[in-house]
DOLUM-983073 format. One record per residue: residue in three letters; x, y, z of N, C-alpha, C in turn. Coordinates in Angstrom, 2 decimals, always signed. Each point is the difference from the previous one (the first is absolute). Layout:
<pts>
+---------+---------+---------+---------+---------+---------+---------+---------+---------+---------+
: residuo :    n.xx :    n.yy :    n.zz :   ca.xx :   ca.yy :   ca.zz :    c.xx :    c.yy :    c.zz :
+---------+---------+---------+---------+---------+---------+---------+---------+---------+---------+
:     ALA :       X :       Y :       Z :       X :       Y :       Z :       X :       Y :       Z :
...
+---------+---------+---------+---------+---------+---------+---------+---------+---------+---------+
</pts>
This chain:
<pts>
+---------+---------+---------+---------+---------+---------+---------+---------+---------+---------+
: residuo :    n.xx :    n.yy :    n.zz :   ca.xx :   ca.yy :   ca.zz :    c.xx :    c.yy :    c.zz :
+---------+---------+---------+---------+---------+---------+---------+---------+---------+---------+
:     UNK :  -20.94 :  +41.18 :  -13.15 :   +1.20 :   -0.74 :   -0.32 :   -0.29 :   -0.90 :   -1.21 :
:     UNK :   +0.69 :   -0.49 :   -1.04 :   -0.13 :   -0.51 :   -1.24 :   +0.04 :   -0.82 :   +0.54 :
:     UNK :   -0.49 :   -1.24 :   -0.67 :   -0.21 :   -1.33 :   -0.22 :   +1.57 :   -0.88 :   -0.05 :
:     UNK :   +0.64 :   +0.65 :   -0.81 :   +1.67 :   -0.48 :   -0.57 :   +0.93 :   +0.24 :   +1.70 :
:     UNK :   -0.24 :   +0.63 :   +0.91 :   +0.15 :   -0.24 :   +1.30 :   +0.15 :   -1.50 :   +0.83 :
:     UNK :   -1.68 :   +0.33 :   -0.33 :   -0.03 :   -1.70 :   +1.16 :   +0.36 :   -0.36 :   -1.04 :
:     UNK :   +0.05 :   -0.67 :   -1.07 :   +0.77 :   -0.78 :   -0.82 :   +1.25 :   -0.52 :   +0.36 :
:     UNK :   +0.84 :   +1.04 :   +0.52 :   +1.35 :   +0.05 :   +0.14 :   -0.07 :   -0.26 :   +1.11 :
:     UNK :   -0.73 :   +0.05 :   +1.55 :   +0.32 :   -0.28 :   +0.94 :   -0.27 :   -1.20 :   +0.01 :
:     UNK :   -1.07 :   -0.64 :   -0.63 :   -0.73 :   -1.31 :   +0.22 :   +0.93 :   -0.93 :   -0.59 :
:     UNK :   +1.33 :   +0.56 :   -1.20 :   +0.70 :   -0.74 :   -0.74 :   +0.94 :   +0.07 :   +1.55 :
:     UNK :   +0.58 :   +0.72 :   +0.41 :   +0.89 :   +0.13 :   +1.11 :   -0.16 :   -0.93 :   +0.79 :
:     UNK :   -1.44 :   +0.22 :   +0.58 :   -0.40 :   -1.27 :   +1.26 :   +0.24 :   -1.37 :   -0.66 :
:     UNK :   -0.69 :   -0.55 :   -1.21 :   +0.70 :   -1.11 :   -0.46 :   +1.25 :   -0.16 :   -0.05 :
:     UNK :   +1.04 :   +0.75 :   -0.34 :   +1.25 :   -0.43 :   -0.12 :   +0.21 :   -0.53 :   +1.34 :
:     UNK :   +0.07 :   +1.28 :   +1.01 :   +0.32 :   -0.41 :   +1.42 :   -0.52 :   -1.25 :   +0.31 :
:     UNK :   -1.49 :   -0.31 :   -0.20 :   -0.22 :   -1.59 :   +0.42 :   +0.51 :   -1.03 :   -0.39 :
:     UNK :   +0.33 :   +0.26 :   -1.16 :   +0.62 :   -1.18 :   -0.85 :   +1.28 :   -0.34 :   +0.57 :
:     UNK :   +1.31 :   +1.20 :   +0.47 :   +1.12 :   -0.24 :   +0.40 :   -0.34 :   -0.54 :   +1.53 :
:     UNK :   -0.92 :   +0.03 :   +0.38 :   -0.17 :   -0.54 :   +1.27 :   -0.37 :   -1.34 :   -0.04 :
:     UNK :   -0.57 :   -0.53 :   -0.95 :   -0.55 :   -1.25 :   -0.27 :   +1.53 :   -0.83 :   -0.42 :
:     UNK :   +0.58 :   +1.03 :   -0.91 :   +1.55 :   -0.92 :   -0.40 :   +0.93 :   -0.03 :   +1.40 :
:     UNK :   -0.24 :   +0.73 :   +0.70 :   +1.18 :   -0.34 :   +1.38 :   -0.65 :   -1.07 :   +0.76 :
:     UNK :   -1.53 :   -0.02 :   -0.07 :   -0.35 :   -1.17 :   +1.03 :   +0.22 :   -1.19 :   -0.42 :
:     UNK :   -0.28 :   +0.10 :   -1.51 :   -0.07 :   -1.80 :   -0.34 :   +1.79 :   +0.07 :   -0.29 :
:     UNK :   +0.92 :   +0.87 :   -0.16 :   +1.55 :   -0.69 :   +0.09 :   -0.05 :   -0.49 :   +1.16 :
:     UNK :   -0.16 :   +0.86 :   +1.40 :   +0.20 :   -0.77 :   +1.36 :   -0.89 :   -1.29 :   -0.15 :
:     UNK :   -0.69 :   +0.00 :   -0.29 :   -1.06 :   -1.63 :   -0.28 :   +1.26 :   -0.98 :   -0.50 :
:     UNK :   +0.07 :   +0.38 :   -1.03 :   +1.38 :   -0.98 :   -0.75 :   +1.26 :   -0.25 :   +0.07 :
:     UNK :   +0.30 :   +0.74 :   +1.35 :   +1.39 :   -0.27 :   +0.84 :   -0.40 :   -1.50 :   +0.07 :
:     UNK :   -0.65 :   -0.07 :   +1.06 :   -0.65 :   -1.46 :   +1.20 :   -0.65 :   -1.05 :   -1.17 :
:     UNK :   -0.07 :   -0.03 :   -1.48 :   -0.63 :   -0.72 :   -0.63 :   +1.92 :   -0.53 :   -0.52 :
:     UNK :   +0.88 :   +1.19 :   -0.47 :   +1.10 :   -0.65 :   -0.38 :   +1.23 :   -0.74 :   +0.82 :
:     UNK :   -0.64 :   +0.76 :   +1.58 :   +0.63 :   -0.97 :   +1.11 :   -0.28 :   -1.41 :   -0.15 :
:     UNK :   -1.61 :   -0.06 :   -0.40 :   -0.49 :   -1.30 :   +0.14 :   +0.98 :   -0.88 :   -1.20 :
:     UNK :   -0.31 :   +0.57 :   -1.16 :   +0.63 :   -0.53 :   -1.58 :   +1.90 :   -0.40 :   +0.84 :
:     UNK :   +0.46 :   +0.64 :   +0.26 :   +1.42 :   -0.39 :   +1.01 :   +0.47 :   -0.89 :   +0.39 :
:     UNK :   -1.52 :   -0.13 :   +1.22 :   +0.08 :   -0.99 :   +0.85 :   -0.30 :   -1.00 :   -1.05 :
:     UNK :   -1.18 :   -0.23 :   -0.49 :   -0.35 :   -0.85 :   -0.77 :   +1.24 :   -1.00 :   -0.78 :
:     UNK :   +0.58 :   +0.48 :   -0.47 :   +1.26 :   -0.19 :   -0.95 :   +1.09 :   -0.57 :   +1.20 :
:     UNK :   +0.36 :   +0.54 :   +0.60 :   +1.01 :   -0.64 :   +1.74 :   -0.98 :   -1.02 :   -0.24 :
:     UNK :   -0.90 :   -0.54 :   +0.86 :   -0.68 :   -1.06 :   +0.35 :   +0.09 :   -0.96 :   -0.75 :
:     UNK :   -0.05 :   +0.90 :   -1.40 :   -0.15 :   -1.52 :   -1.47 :   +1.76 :   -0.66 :   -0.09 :
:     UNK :   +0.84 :   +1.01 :   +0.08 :   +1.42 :   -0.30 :   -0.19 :   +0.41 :   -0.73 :   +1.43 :
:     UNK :   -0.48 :   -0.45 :   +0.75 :   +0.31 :   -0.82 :   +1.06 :   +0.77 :   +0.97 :   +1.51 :
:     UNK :   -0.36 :   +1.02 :   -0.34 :   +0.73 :   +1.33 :   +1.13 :   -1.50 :   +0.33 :   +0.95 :
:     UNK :   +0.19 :   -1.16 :   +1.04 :   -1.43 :   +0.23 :   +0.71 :   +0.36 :   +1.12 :   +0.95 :
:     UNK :   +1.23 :   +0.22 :   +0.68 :   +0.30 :   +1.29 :   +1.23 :   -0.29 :   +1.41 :   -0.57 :
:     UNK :   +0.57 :   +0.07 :   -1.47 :   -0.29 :   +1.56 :   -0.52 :   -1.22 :   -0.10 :   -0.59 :
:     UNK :   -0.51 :   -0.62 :   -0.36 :   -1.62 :   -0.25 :   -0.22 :   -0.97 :   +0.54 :   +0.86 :
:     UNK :   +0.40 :   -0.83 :   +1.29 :   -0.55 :   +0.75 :   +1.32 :   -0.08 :   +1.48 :   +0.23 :
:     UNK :   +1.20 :   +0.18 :   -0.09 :   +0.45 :   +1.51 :   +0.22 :   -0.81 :   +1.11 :   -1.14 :
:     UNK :   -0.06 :   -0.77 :   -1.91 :   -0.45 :   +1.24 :   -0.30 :   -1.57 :   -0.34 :   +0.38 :
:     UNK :   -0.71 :   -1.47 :   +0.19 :   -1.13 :   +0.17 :   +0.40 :   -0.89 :   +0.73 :   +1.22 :
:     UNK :   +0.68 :   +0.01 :   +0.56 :   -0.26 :   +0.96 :   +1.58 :   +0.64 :   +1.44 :   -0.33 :
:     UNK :   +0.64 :   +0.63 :   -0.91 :   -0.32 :   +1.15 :   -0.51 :   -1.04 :   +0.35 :   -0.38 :
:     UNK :   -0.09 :   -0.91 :   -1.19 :   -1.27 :   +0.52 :   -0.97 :   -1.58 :   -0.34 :   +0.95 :
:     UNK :   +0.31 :   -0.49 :   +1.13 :   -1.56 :   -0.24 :   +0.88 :   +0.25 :   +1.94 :   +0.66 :
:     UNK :   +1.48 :   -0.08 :   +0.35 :   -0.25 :   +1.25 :   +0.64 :   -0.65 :   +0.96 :   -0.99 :
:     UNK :   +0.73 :   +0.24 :   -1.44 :   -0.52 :   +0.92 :   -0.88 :   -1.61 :   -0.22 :   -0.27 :
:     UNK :   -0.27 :   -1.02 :   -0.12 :   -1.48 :   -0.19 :   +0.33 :   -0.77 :   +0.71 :   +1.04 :
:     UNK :   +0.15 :   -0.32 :   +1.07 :   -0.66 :   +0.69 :   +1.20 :   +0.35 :   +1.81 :   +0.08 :
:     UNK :   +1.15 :   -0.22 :   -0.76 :   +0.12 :   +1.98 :   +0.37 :   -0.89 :   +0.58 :   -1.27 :
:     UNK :   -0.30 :   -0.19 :   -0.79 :   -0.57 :   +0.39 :   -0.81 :   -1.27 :   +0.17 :   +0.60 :
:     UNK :   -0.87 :   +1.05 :   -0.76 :   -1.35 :   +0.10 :   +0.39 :   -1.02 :   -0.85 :   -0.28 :
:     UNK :   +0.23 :   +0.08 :   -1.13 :   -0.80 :   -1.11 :   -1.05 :   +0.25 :   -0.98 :   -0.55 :
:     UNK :   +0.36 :   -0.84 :   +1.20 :   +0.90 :   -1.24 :   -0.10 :   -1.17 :   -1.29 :   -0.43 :
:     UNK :   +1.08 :   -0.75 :   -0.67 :   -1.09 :   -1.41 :   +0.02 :   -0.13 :   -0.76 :   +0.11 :
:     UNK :   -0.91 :   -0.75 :   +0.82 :   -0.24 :   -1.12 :   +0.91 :   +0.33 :   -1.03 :   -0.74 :
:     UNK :   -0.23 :   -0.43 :   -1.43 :   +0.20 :   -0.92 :   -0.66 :   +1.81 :   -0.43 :   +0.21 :
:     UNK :   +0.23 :   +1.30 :   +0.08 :   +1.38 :   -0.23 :   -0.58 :   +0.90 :   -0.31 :   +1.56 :
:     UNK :   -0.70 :   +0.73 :   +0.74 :   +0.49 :   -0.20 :   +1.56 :   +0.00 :   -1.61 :   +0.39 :
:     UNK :   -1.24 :   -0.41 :   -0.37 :   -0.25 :   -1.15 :   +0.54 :   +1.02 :   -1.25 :   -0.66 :
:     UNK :   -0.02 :   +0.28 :   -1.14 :   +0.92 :   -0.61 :   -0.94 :   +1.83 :   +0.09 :   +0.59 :
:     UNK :   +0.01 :   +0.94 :   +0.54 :   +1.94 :   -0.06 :   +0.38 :   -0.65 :   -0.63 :   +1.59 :
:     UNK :   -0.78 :   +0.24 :   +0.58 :   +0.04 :   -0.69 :   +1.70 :   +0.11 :   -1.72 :   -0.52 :
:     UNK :   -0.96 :   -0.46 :   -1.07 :   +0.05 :   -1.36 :   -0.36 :   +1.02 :   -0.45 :   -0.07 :
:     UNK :   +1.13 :   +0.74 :   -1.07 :   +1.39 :   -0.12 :   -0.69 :   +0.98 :   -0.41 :   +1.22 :
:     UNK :   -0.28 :   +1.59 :   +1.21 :   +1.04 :   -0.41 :   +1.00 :   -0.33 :   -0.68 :   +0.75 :
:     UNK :   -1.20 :   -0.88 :   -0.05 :   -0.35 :   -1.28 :   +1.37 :   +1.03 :   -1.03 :   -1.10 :
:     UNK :   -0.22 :   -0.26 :   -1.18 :   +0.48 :   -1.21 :   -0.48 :   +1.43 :   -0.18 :   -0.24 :
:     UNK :   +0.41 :   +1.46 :   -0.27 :   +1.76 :   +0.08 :   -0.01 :   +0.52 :   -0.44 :   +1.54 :
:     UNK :   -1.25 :   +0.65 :   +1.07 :   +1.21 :   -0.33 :   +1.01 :   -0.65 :   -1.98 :   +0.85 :
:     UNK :   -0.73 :   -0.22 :   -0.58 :   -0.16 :   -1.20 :   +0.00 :   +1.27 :   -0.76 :   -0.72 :
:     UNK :   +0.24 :   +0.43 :   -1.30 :   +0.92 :   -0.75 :   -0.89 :   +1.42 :   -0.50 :   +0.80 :
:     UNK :   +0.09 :   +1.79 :   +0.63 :   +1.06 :   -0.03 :   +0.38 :   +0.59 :   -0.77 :   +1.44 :
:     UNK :   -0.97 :   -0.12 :   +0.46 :   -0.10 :   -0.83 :   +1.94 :   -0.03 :   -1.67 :   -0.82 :
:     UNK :   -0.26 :   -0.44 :   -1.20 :   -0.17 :   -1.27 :   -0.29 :   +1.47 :   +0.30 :   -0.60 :
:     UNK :   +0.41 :   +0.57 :   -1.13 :   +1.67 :   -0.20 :   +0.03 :   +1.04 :   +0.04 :   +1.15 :
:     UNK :   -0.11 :   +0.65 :   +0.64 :   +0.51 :   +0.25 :   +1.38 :   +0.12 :   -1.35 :   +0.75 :
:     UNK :   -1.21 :   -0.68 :   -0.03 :   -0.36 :   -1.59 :   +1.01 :   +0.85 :   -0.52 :   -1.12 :
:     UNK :   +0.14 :   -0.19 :   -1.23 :   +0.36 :   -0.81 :   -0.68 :   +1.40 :   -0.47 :   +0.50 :
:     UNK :   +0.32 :   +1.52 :   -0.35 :   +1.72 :   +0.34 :   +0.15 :   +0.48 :   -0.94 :   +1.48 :
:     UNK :   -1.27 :   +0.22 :   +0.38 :   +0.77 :   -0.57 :   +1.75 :   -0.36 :   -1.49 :   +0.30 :
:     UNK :   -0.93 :   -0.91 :   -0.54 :   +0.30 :   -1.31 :   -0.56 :   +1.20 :   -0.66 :   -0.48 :
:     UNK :   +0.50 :   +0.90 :   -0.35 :   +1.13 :   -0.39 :   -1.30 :   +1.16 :   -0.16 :   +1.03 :
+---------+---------+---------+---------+---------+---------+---------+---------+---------+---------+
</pts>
């Protein structure tokens, strides 16, 4: 078998890996633009939908394979302090 063969298969197998590498890291960057979302709710003073896209993007986190802890740990922080925020507006409201 010529040489110009495996050439062509070995070019093949790269392609295929490569399109596999581009579907994993888009699903990666669902749960990073959930985060960017939430992020933005939280900053604009919308702590309930904040919540909501943050506990998405933890879910898109965890379903992923090659998920990351950095980033996991980072939205569990987010949603202890949003829903802190929110139990202290809540008391406020009911002072009043």
């Amino acid at each position: 078998m010529p040489f110009y063969y495996y050439f062509i298969v070995f070019l093949m197998l790269l392609l295929f890996l490569l399109l596999i590498r581009f579907y994993i890291r888009r699903k990666m960057d669902f749960s990073v633009e959930l985060f960017s979302v939430a992020l933005k709710n939280e900053n604009s003073g919308d702590f309930e939908e904040a919540i909501v896209n943050y506990e998405n993007a933890l879910l898109e986190v965890k379903k992923s394979r090659f998920f990351n802890n950095s980033l996991e740990a980072r939205i569990i922080e987010k949603l202890k302090v949003l829903h802190t925020a929110i139990d202290y507006k809540r008391s406020f409201h009911l002072v009043k």
